[in-house]
C-alpha positions as CSV (number, residue, x, y, z in Angstrom):
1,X,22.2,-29.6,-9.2
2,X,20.9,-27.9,-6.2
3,X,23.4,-25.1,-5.1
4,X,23.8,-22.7,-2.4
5,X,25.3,-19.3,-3.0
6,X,26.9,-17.5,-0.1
7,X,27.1,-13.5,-1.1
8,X,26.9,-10.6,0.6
9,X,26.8,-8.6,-2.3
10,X,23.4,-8.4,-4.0
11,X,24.5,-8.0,-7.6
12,X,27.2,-10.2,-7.1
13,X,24.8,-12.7,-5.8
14,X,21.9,-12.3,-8.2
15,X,24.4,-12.4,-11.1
16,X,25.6,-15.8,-10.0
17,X,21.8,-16.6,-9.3
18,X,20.5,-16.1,-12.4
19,X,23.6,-17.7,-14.4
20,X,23.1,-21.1,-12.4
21,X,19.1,-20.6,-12.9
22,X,19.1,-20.3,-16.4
23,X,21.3,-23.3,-16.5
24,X,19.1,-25.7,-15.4
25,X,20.1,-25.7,-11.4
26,X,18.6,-24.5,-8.2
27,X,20.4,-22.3,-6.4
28,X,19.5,-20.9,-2.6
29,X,21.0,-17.6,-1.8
30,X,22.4,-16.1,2.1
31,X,23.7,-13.0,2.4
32,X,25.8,-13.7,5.5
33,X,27.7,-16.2,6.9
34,X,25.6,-17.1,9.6
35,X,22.6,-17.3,7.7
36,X,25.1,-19.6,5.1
37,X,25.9,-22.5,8.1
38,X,22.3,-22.9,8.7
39,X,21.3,-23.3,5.0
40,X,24.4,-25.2,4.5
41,X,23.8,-27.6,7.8
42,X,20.2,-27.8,6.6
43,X,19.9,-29.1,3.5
44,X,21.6,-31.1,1.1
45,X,23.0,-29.4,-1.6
46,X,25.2,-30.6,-4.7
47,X,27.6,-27.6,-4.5
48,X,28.1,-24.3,-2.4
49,X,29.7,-21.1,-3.6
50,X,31.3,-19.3,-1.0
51,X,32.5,-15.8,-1.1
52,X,35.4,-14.9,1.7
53,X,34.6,-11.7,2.9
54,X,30.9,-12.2,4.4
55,X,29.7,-10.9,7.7
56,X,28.3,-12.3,11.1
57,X,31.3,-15.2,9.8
58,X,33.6,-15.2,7.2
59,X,33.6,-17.7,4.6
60,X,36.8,-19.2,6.0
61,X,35.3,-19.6,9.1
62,X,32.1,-20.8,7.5
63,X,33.9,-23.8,5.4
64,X,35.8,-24.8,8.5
65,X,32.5,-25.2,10.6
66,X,30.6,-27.4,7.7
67,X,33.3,-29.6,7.4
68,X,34.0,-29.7,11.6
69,X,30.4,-31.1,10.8
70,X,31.3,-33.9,8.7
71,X,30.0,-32.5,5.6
72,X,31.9,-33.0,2.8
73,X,29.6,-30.7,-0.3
74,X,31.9,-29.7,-2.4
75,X,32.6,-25.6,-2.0
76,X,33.8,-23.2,-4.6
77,X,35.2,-20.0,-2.7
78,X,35.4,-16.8,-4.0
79,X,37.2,-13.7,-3.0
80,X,39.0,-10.4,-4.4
81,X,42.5,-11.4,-2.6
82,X,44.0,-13.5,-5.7
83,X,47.9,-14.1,-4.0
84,X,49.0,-17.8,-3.6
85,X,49.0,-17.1,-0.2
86,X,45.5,-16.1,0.1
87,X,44.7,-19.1,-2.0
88,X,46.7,-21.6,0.2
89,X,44.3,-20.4,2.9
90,X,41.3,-21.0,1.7
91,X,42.1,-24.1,0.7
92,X,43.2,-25.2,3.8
93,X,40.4,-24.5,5.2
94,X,38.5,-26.9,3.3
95,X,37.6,-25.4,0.2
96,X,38.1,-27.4,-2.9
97,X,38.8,-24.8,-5.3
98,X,39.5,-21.3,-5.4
99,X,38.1,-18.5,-7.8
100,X,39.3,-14.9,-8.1
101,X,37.0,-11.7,-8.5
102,X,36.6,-10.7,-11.1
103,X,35.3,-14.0,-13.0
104,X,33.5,-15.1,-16.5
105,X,30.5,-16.6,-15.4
106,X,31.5,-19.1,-18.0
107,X,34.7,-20.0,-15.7
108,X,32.3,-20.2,-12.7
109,X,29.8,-22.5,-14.6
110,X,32.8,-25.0,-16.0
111,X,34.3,-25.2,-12.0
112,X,31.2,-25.9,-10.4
113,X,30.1,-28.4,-13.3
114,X,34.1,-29.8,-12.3
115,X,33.7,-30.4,-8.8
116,X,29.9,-31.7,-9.0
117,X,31.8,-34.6,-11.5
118,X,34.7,-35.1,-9.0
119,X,32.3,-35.7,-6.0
120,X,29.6,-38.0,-7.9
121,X,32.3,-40.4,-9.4
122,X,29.6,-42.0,-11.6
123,X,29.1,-45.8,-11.2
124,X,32.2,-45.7,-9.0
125,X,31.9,-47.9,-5.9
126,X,34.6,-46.6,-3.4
127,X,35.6,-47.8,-0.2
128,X,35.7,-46.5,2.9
129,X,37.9,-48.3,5.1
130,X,41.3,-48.8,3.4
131,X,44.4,-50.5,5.1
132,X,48.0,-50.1,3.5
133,X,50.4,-51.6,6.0
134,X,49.7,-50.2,9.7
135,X,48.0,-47.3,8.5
136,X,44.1,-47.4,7.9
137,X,42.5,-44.7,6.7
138,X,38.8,-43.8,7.3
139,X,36.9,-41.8,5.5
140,X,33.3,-42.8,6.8
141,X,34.5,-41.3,10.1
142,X,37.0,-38.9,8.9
143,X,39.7,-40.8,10.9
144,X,43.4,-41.6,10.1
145,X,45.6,-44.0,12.5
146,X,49.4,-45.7,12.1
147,X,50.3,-48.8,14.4
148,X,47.3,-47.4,15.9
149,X,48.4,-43.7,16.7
150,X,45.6,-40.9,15.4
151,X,46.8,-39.3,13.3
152,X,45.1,-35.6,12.8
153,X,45.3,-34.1,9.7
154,X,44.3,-30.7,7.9
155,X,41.2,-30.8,5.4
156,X,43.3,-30.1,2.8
157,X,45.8,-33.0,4.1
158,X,43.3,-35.4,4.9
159,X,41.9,-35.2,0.6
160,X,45.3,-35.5,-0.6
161,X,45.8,-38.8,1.0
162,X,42.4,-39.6,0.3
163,X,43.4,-38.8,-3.2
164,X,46.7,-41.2,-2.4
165,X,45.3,-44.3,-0.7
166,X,42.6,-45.0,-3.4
167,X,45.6,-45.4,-5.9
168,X,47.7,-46.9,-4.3
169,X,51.0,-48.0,-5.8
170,X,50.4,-45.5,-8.3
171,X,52.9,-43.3,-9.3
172,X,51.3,-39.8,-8.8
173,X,52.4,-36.5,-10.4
174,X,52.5,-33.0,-9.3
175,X,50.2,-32.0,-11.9
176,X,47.7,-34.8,-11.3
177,X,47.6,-33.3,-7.8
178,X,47.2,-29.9,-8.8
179,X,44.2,-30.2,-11.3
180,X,42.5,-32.9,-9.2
181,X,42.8,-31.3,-5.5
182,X,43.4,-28.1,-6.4
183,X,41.1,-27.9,-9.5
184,X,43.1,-24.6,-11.5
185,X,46.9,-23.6,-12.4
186,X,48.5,-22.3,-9.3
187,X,51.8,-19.6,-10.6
188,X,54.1,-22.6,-12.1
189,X,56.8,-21.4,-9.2
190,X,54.5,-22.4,-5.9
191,X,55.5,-24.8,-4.1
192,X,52.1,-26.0,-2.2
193,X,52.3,-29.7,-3.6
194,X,55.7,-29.8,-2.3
195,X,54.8,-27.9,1.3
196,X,51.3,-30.3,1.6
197,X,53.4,-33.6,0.5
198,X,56.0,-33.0,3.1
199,X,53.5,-32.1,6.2
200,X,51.5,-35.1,5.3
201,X,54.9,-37.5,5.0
202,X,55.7,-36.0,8.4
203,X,52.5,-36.4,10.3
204,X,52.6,-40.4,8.7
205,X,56.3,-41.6,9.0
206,X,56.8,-43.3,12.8
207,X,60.0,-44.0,14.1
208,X,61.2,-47.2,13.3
209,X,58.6,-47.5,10.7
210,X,58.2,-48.0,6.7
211,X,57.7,-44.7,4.7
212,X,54.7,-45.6,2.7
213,X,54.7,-42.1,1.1
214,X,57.7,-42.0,-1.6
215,X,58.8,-39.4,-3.9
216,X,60.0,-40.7,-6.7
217,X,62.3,-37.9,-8.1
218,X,61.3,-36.6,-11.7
219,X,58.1,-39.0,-11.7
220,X,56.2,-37.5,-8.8
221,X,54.7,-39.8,-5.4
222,X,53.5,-43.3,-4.4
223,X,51.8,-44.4,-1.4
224,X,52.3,-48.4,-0.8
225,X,53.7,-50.7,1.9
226,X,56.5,-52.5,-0.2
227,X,60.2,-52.5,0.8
């Protein structure tokens, strides 16, 4: 894998370096967030690990400008704040998982490893353009409509019904959702599935319209257009 690390602290930085190195992977390291957006905008890379607290741009603001830039690397972000608040953020600012300082390089290793699988999908031939009822979803162009509205959706919002429409009729659960958009255990009590599911249901229902986004009570969600 080719990864870029995004660390303002140097032994921090190295550390994480030398780990991916000596596994096999080539890793690029910035030292600021500005310097991170134009490695990041410049190159391909398989991965990025971001660290929030950087300066020039912080690694929210950083993650919100590559994927403002259609692109969709997969980013690991780390950060001392650790509260499910914190986490919720970064997510939402189009992160795809979320690790906590301090960290076992081992952990590190196994989540990067984790996301590099999810975004490769091996022989898996997805599409792009998908249609359930009124609603089409786009992913080449990032675009969601209903009976033709636009529909504008979160990062964060726009993966889990990604995550929806490609199985559709499927009967999702809460913990499918967790390890597979989150990508780690979240304290048992949150209540982000819940919070995200409900936005998204909001932003999609019209009036007069079908619900294609169903909870189905002790089972967990289904996107379809049946009665």
């Amino acid at each position: 894998m080719k990864i870029l690390v995004v660390e303002d602290d140097v032994q921090t930085a190295n550390f994480i370096a030398r780990g991916l190195s000596q596994s096999g992977h080539t890793v690029d390291v910035s030292t600021d967030g500005e310097d991170g957006l134009i490695q990041a905008t410049r190159t391909a890379y398989d991965v990025m690990i971001i660290d929030r607290m950087l300066p020039k741009c912080s690694g929210l603001e950083l993650v919100q400008a590559v994927r403002s830039g259609h692109i969709n690397t997969p980013v690991l972000m780390l950060t001392a704040l650790s509260s499910v608040d914190d986490r919720v953020e970064g997510l939402e600012s189009g992160a795809d998982d979320y690790l906590a300082k301090p960290f076992a390089f081992t952990e590190l290793l196994a989540r990067v490893r984790a996301l590099h699988r999810r975004a490769a999908a091996p022989g898996e031939e997805l599409a792009n353009d998908i249609h359930i009822g009124d609603l089409h979803f786009d992913l080449y162009r990032r675009r969601v409509t209903r009976a033709g509205r636009r529909i504008d959706l979160t990062p964060q919002e726009f993966k889990l019904l990604e995550y929806l429409v490609r199985r559709r009729g499927e009967t999702i659960t809460r913990a499918m959702l967790l390890e597979n958009l989150w990508g780690y255990d979240f304290d048992p009590r949150t209540n982000i599935v819940e919070a995200h599911i409900s936005r998204l249901r909001a932003k999609l229902d019209v009036p007069g319209g079908r619900p294609l986004l169903r909870t189905l009570r002790g089972f967990g969600y289904v996107i379809d257009d049946a009665d």
